[in-house]
C-alpha positions in Angstrom: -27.0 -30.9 -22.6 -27.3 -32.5 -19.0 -24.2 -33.5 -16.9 -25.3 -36.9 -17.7 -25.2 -37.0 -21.5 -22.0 -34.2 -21.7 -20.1 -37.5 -19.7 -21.3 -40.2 -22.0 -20.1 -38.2 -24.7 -17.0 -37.8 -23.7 -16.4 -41.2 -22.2 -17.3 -42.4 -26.1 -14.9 -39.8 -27.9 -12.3 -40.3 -25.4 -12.4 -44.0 -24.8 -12.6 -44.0 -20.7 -14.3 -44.8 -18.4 -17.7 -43.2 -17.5 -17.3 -42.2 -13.6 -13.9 -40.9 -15.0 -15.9 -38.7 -18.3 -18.5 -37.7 -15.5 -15.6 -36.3 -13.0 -13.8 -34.1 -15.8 -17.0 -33.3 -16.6 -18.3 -31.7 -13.2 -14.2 -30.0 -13.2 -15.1 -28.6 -16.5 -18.9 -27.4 -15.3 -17.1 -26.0 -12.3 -14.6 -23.6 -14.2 -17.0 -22.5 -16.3 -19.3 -21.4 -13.3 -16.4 -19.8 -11.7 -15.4 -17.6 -14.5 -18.8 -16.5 -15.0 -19.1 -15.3 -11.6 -16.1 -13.7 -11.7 -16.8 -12.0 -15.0 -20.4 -11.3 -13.5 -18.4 -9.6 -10.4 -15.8 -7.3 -12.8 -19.1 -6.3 -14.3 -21.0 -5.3 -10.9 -18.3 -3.4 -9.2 -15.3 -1.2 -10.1 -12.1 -2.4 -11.2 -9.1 -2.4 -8.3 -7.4 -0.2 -10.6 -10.4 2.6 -10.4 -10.4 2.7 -6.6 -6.8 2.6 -6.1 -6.4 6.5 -6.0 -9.6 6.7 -3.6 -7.7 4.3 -1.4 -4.3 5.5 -1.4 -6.0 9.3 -1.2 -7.7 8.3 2.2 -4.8 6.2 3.6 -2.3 9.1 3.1 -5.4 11.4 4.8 -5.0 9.2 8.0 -2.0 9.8 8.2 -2.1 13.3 9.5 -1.6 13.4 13.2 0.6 10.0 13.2 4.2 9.9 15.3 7.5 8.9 13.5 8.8 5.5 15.5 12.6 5.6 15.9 15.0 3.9 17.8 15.9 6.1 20.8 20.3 6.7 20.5 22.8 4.8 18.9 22.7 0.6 19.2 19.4 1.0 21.3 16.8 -1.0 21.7 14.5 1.2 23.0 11.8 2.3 20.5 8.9 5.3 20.0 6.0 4.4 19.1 4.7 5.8 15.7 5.2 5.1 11.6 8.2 3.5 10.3 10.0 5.7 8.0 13.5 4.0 8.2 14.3 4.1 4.7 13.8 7.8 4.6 16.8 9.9 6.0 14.9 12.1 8.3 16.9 15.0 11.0 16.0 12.4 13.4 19.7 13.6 14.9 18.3 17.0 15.5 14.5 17.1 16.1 12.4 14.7 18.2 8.8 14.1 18.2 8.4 14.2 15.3 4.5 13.8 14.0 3.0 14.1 10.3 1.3 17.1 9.3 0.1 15.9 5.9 0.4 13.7 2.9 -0.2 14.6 -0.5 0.1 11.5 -2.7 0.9 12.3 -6.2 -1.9 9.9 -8.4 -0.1 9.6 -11.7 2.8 7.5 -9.7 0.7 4.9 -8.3 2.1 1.3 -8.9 0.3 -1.9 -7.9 0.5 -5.9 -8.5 -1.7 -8.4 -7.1 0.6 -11.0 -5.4 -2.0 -13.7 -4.1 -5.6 -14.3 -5.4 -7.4 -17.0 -3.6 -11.1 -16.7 -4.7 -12.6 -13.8 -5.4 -10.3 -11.8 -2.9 -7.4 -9.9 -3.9 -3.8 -9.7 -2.0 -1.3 -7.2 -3.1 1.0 -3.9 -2.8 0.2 -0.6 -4.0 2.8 3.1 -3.8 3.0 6.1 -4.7 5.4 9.2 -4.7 3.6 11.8 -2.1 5.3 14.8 -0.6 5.1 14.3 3.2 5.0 17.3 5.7 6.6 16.6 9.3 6.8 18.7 12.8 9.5 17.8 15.4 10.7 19.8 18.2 14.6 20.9 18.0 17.8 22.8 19.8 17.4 26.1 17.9 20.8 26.3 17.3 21.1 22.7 15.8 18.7 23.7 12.9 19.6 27.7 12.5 21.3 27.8 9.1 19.2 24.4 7.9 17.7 25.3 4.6 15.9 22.1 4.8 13.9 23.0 8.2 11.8 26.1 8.9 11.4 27.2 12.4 7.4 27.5 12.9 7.8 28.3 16.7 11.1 29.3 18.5 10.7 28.9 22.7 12.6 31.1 25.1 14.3 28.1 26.2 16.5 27.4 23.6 14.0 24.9 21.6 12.1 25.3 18.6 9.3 24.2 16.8 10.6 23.2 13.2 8.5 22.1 9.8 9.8 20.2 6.9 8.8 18.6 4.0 10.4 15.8 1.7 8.7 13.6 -1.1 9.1 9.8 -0.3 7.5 6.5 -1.8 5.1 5.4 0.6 3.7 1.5 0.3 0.8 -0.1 1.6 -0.6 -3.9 1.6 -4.2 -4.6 0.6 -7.1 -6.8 0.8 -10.0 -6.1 -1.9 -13.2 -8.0 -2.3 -14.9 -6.8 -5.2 -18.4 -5.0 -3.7 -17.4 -6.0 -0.1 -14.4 -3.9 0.8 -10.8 -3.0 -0.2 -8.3 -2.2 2.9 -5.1 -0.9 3.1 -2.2 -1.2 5.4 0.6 1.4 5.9 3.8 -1.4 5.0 6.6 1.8 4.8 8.4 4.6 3.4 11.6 4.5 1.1 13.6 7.3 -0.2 13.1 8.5 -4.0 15.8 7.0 -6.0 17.1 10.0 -8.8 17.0 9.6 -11.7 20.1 10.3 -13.9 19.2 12.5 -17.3 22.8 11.6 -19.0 21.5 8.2 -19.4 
């Protein structure tokens, strides 16, 4: 049925006026073409929810290499450069420069929502659980008798290279466009809360 005669029908069920019938009418054809493209889309390309582990696989990848920004002494203003991992309780009192070695995201732990869906492009927040690997440079005698640090390298002068691992939540922000692209954006690091088993 065209445009045309859909309106008149409705105008004469309805009781209004035609160019009234014909707007609601155009609204309604409008939906309906929008739905069908995005059902057409969901059909063509992979759900958010299958690329998700890619994604957060490769983003914790990247990570490899990256400094840890800190604020440089007590009350200062003065900042390094690198990943924000404030949430995290890091030695940051004992070793400095510290870099990450690796991430290993743990898949099954992967949360996500969708918090703004103009279109057909996606806006949202995904984490996971992932162990986190870390290298910093440290007085030898600060971390001898740390169980939590492993010396990699001791230097005649007193210093030390020093390894340690923790598992964190990291989060990321992302952008997807269904068969166009899906980014993601490192947005932090927060401790794991325990969980109590008496509960």
């Amino acid at each position: 049925m065209s445009t045309d005669n859909r309106a008149k029908k409705l105008a004469k069920q309805e009781g209004i006026a035609y160019a009234t019938a014909l707007r609601l009418t155009r609204d309604q054809q409008d939906d309906e073409r929008k739905r069908k493209t995005q059902a057409e889309l969901e059909a063509l390309f992979p759900s958010l929810d299958s690329l998700l582990p890619d994604a957060v696989s490769s983003a914790c990848r990247t990570m490899a290499g990256n400094s840890i920004g800190r604020y440089l002494g007590k009350n200062s203003e003065n900042w390094t450069a690198g990943l924000t991992f404030d949430d995290v309780e890091l030695p940051t009192d004992i070793l400095r420069e510290m870099v990450i070695d690796g991430v290993t995201p743990d898949l099954d732990t992967i949360n996500w929502d969708v918090y703004h869906d103009p279109d057909d492009q996606h806006v949202g927040r995904v984490d996971a659980v992932t162990e986190v690997t870390f290298t910093g440079w440290g007085r030898l005698a600060a971390v001898a008798g740390r169980d939590d640090l492993r010396v990699v390298d001791p230097n005649v002068d007193g210093n030390a290279e020093v390894t340690f691992t923790s598992r964190v939540r990291l989060e990321w922000h992302f952008v997807y466009h269904p068969g166009d692209y899906l980014d993601l954006t490192y947005a932090g690091a927060s401790e794991l809360v325990p969980t109590n088993p008496h509960r």
